[in-house]
Each structure stands twice: as C-alpha cells, then as structure tokens.
N, C-alpha and C positions, 0 to 999 in steps of 0.2 A: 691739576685742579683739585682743592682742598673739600672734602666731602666730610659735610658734618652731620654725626650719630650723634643719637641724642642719647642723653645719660636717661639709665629706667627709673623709673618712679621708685620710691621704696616701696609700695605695693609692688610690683614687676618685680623686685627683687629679692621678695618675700614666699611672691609665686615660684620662684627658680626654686628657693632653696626645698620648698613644697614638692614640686616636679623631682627635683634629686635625691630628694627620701623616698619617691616612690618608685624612682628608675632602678635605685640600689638595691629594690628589695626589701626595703623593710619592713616593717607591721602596716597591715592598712586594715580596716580602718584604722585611725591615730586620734590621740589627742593632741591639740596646740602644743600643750607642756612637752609630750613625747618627741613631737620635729622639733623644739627648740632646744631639748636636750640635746639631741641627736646633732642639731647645726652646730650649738656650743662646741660641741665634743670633735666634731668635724673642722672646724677654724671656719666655719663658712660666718659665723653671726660673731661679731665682740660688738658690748658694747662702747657710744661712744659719750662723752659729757651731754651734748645734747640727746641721746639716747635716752640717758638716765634721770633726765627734766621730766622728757615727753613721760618717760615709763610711772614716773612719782606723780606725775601729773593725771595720767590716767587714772592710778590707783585713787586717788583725793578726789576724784570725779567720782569713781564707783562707790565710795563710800558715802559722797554727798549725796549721790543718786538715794542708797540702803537709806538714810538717815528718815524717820517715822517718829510721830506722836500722834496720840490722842485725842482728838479733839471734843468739846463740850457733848458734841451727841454721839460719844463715841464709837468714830468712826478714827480707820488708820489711815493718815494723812502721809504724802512725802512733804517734808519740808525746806529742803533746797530745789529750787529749780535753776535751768537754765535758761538761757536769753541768749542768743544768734548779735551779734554788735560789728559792725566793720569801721576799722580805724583808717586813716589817713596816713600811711607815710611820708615822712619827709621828702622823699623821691615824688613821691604821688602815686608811688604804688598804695594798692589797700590790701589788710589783714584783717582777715576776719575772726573774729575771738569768739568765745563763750564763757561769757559771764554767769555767774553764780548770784541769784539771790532768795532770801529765809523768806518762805510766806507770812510769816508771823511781824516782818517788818519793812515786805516788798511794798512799793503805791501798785495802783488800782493797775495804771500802764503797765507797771513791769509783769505784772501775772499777769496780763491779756497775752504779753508777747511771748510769754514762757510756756504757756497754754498752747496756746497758734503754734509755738515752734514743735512740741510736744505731739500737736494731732497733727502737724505735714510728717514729722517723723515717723508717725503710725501707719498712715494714708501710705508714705511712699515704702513703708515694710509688706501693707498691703498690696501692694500692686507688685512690687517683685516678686511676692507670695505666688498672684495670680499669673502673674508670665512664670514664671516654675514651672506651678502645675501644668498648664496649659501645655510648657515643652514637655511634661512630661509623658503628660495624657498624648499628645501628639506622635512622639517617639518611642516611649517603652516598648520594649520586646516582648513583654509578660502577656501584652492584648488585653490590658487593665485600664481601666478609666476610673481617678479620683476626683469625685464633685467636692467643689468646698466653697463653704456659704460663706458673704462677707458680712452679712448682717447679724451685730451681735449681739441684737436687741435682748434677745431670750438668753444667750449667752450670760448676759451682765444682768438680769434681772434673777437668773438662778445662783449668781456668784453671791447677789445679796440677800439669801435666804442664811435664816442662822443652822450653824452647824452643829449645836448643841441645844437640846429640847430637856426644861426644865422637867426634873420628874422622871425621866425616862434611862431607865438602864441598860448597858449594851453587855 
C-alpha cells in the first residue's frame, strides 16, 4: 500500500532550517539575516529562479509600501497601496494577487478596497498580538502579568501632536 507524505510548505521548511540553527548551537537570540547567512553557508537554503522573482518582488512591495508625499495640508501620506484581487485560472483554479495602486490616480473603489484590506491586516496583527499576550500571561514562569490596551484612540491623537514648538529651545 502506497502511503502519501505530503511535501512541507515553504514556511515548514523555513521553520526546519530555524529549528537547526538553534539545535547546532548557535547565537540566539538571532537576526533573520544571521540564519539565512548561516543556512546559505550550510547548503541548507540556494536560491531558485522562482526564489529570486518572489524575493525582487517582495523588495518592490517594501519599497512601494516606504514610498510618501506631502499632501496640501501637509500631512505624510503613503502612496501606493494594495488591493487583495483573485484570478481565474484556466484550470479553474484561483490565484490570488495583490495589486498595487497610486492614490493620486486610484478611483474611489480601489482605495475603499485598499483601505478594508489595510485595516483587516491590522485587526488580524491585533488579535494575534492579543492571543500572544494572553499565552503569555497564562504561561510565563516570571508570575508576570502584561495588560495591553487595544484602543488607540489616545494613542493616534498624541501621534498627531507636533513635535516641534515654534520659539522654544532644547
């Protein structure tokens, strides 16, 4: 009887190489850059053509991410956003993309969707945040308990105070 393993995600097989940096002994805490030297150096990671799309690809995302101006009442705006889109393959599988588009020449729909996708990405950074804590507060050994507030009402109304006071010397 033929018994079929299923091949690991590239995450699962990102965690391995994760797990073997730290079986061997080496530096911990780490930086990403340091296990991926260390994998490099080890034969455990090459890259492959498609490696080097996804990795060019990421980098042109982080940058569109950084990308800021100005605007009229100046404030510091981003102006690329993304948009969540699912394609039709010809099989009838679907792929789901992210699209890039300029505020400056998105319609009214594509920033509502870029917005919506923007605050479920926060919402769900929040909520992992909060199961975190919660394991952590649950389980630490220290017998420590960290509260952490999600409402960042006061938060973002102190971010928008100005940091420079005309007249005033430090």
């Amino acid at each position: 009887m033929r018994t079929h393993t299923r091949r690991k995600t590239k995450t699962e097989f990102l965690w391995g190489i994760t797990a073997q940096y730290r079986k061997r002994g080496e530096p911990w805490p780490a930086s990403s850059k340091t296990i991926a030297a260390w994998a490099i150096e080890e034969g455990l990671w090459r890259p492959k053509p498609k490696n080097l799309i996804d990795q060019c690809a990421s980098e042109i995302a982080d940058a569109m991410r950084e990308e800021f101006f100005t605007d009229a009442q100046g404030r510091k705006v981003r102006k690329k956003h993304a948009i969540r889109d699912i394609k039709e393959l010809p099989d009838g599988r679907h792929e789901q993309l992210v699209l890039w588009v300029d505020i400056g020449d998105a319609t009214h729909e594509q920033m509502l969707m870029a917005f919506q996708y923007r605050r479920k990405q926060v919402l769900g950074d929040c909520r992992q945040l909060r199961v975190d804590v919660a394991s952590y507060n649950d389980n630490n050994n220290h017998g420590e308990y960290i509260e952490m507030s999600f409402d960042f009402t006061e938060d973002l109304v102190e971010m928008e105070q100005p940091t420079e006071y005309p007249g005033v010397t430090t």
